[in-house]
C-alpha positions, -999 to 999 in steps of 0.1 A, spaced: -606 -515 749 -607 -480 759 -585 -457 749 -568 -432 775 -550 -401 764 -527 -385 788 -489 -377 796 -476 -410 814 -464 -408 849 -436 -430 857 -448 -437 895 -482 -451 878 -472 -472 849 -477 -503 871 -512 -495 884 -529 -482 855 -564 -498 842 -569 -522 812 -566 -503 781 -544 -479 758 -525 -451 779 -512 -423 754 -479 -406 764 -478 -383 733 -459 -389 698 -475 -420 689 -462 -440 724 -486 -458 740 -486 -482 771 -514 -512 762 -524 -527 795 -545 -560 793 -568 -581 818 -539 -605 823 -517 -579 837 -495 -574 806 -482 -543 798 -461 -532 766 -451 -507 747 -468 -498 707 -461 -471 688 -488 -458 664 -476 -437 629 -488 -428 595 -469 -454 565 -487 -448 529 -517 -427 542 -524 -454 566 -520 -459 604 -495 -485 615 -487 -501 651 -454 -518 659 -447 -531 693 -416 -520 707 -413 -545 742 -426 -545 774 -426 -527 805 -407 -548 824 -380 -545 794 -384 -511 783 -385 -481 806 -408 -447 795 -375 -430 788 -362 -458 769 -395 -461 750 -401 -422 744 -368 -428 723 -377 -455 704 -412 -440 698 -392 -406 683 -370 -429 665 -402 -449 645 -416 -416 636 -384 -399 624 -380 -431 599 -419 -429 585 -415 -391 579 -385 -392 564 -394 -420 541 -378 -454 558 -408 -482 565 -399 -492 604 -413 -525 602 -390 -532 574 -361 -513 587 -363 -536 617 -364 -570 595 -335 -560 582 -314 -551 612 -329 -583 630 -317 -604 597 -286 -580 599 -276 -589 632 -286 -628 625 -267 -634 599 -234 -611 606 -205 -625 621 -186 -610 655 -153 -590 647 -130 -614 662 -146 -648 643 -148 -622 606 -113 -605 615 -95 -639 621 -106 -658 589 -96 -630 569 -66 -624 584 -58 -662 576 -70 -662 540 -57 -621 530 -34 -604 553 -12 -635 567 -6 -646 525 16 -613 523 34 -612 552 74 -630 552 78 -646 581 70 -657 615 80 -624 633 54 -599 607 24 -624 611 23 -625 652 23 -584 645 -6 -589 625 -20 -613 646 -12 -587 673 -29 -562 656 -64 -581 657 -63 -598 693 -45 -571 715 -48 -535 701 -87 -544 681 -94 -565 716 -128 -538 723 -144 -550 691 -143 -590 692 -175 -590 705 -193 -565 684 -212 -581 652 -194 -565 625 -223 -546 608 -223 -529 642 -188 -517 641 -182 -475 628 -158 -451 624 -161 -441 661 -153 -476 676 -124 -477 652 -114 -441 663 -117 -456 696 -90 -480 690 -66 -460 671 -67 -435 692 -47 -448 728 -17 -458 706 -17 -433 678 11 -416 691 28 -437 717 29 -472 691 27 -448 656 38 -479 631 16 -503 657 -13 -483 648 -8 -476 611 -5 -513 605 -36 -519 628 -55 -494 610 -45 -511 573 -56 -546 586 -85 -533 600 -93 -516 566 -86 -550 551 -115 -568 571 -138 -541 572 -131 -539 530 -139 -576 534 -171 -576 552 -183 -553 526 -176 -580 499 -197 -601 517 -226 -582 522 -224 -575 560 -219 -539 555 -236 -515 528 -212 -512 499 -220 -479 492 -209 -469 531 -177 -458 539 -157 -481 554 -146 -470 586 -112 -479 590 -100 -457 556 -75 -433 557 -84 -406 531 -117 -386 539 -121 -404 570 -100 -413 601 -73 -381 586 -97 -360 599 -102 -375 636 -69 -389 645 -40 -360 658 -9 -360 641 19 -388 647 58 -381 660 80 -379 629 97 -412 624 122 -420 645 115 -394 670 103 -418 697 128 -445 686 160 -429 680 180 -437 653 199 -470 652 229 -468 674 261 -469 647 298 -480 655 319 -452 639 338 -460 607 369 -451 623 364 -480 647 359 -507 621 394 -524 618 399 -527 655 367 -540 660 367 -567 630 402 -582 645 380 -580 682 352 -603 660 371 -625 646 385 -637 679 354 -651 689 347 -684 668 305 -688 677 284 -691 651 271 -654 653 307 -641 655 307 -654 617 275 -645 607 278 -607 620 311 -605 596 291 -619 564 263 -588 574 290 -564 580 308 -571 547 275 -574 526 258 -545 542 219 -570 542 195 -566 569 195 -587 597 169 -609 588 182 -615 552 214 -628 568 194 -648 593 178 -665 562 210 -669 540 207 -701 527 231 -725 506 209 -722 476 211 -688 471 248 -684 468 274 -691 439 305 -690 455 323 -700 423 312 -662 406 310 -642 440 270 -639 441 243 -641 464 209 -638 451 181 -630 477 146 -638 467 124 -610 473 101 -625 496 129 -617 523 136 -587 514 127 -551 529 115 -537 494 102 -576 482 124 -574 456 147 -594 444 187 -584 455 218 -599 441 245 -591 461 284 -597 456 307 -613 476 337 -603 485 370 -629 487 367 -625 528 331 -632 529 336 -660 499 365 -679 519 346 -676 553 316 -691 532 337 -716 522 348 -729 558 309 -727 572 302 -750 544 334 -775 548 325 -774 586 289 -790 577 266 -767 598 237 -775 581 226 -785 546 200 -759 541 205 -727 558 244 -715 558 235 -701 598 213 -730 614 193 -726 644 194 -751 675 164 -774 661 169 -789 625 154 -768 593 155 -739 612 176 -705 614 189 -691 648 174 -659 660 170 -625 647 187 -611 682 217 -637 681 240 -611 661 227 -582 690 234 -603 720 271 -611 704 274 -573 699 263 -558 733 266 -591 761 295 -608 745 316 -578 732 300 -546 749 294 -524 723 269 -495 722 258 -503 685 230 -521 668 235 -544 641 214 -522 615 237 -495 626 264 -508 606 245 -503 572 246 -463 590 286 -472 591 292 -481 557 269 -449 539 289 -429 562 326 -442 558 316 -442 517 304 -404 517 334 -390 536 359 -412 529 356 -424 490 346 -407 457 321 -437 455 290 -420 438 258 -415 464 239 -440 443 263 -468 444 262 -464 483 225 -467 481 221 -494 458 247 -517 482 217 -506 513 190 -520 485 173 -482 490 167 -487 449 155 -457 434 141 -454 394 117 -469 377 112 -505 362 129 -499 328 154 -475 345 169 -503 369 167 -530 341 193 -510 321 213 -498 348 216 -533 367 249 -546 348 271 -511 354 258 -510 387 268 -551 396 304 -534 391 302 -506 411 288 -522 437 312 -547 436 341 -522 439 327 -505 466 321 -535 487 357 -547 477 366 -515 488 348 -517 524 363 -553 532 398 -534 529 392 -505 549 379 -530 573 407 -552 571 433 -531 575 446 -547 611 452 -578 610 444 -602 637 445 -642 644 429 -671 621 409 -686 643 393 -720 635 358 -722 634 336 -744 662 320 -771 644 
């Protein structure tokens, strides 16, 4: 077959004769009596010449194939074997799994086992199938730091704890695939923080700068406003006093259940899988919260959890409490905002010491050892300054009202 050595003019590739056309570095166009017409590449590998075919014509344009050529020849002189290189990254893409099909099973089997509730695992799920959406496709081995800049990047600063939780998931999986052999352990993996995405992503508002902090009713206000509560008899009329009085989060009142409580010696233990911090809170109860307690429980709501939801074995809504606050009694205020209330009433009105205040929040401070010793002397602290809130906040007096059953 004779061998032709020339630059290759695009306009001709289609009418040249039988043989080997050279383009320079290594590319040449093999044209046979059949009419076929691909692409080799010729390049020295252990003192010897090699050929690798690199597609046709009608697959690979000259420009395309120029590239490819360059490519071959960069790995030979730099010491990579191109044949090999190419088994691997044909086995590579083979045998590795898309982003979406890796990304959910390890989301099932890592993220989703240390998540509490419904509400944080549709984030995570979130995380995967809205905000990661321009990756499902991609093999996973195919996925690097600039795709997952890519996806950081639109949201950085306009979703700031939507994107810090899609960046730790996505470090999860990609931490993950290395595990399993789909990406080179010894690579970076391209979703870390430190060394790595720091460097590429701008910096994010300060927290609660695009938020706002949550809207608080001012201590002053309380006793008016707990006589305005306790003339409404719903369900979430009761359950906002009990978060008031025990300043919890919403979502540990939400899951208060009839297990957790020992009316008899004033306590309600919250296990930690509920809580904030994960761990585990015991909180006191006060005689108004105790006797209010006491008529949910002779009223028969439900046998499991003390504020039921609509369906049996479950618990009402995380937004019941708001809608009572702002629909039903037209307050500017968030629930959250009454923790604000409290921390505020305690530092200008009592000689309650800062950390008392904080430990009734559950913002626990100290080490291990440090809160094991201090946990009995605090319980009675704690106790007196809730026992002091329930009287500031029943200072006016308004109707019993019987509850609805």
């Amino acid at each position: 077959m004779a061998r032709i050595s020339q630059g290759l003019n695009p306009a001709e590739l289609q009418s040249l004769p039988d043989g080997e056309h050279c383009d320079g570095g290594g590319l040449y166009l093999r044209v046979t009596g059949m009419g076929g017409r691909s692409w080799i590449v010729k390049y020295q590998w252990a003192k010897k010449q090699e050929k690798m075919g690199i597609g046709s014509l009608a697959d690979v344009g000259l420009a395309a194939a120029r590239k490819k050529a360059r490519e071959i020849r960069n790995q030979a002189r730099d010491g990579i074997n191109p044949k090999l290189m190419r088994e691997q990254v044909s086995a590579s893409a083979r045998s590795a799994p898309s982003f979406k099909e890796f990304a959910a099973t390890i989301l099932e089997q890592k993220i989703i086992e240390g998540l509490k509730g419904d509400k944080s695992k549709a984030k995570a799920w979130r995380c995967i199938n809205v905000y990661c959406a321009s990756l499902h496709k991609l093999p996973i081995d195919q996925i690097g730091v600039d795709e997952v800049e890519n996806v950081l990047k639109p949201i950085w600063r306009s979703k700031p704890s939507a994107a810090r939780e899609t960046r730790r998931h996505l470090q999860t999986v990609f931490g993950a695939a290395k595990a399993r052999g789909h990406l080179d352990r010894n690579a970076i993996n391209p979703a870390t923080w430190e060394d790595n995405l720091k460097h590429l992503l701008p910096k994010q508002p300060k927290a609660g700068s695009l938020r706002g902090k949550h809207k608080a009713l001012p201590y002053q206000d309380m006793p008016d406003f707990m006589v305005d509560l306790r003339n409404l008899t719903a369900q979430s009329a009761k359950m906002l006093e009990v978060c008031i009085l025990t300043c919890v989060r919403t979502i540990e009142v939400v899951q208060m259940q009839w297990a957790q409580l020992d009316l008899k010696k004033g306590r309600w233990v919250i296990p930690g899988k509920v809580m904030k911090n994960t761990l585990e809170a015991d909180v006191p109860l006060t005689d108004t919260v105790i006797a209010l307690l006491r008529e949910i429980q002779d009223a028969g709501w439900d046998d499991t959890y003390v504020f039921p939801g609509l369906k049996a074995g479950t618990t009402c809504s995380n937004n019941t409490m708001l809608k009572l606050l702002k629909v039903d009694m037209g307050r500017n205020a968030t629930v959250h905002g009454f923790r604000s209330t409290f921390r505020t009433w305690g530092q200008n009105e009592t000689a309650i010491e800062r950390e008392v205040l904080e430990y009734c929040l559950h913002h626990i401070e100290g080490g291990a050892a440090e809160l094991a010793y201090a946990r009995g002397d605090v319980w009675e602290k704690r106790k007196a300054a809730l026992k002091a809130w329930e009287t500031f906040c029943n200072r006016k007096k308004g109707p019993k009202l019987k509850l609805v059953a």
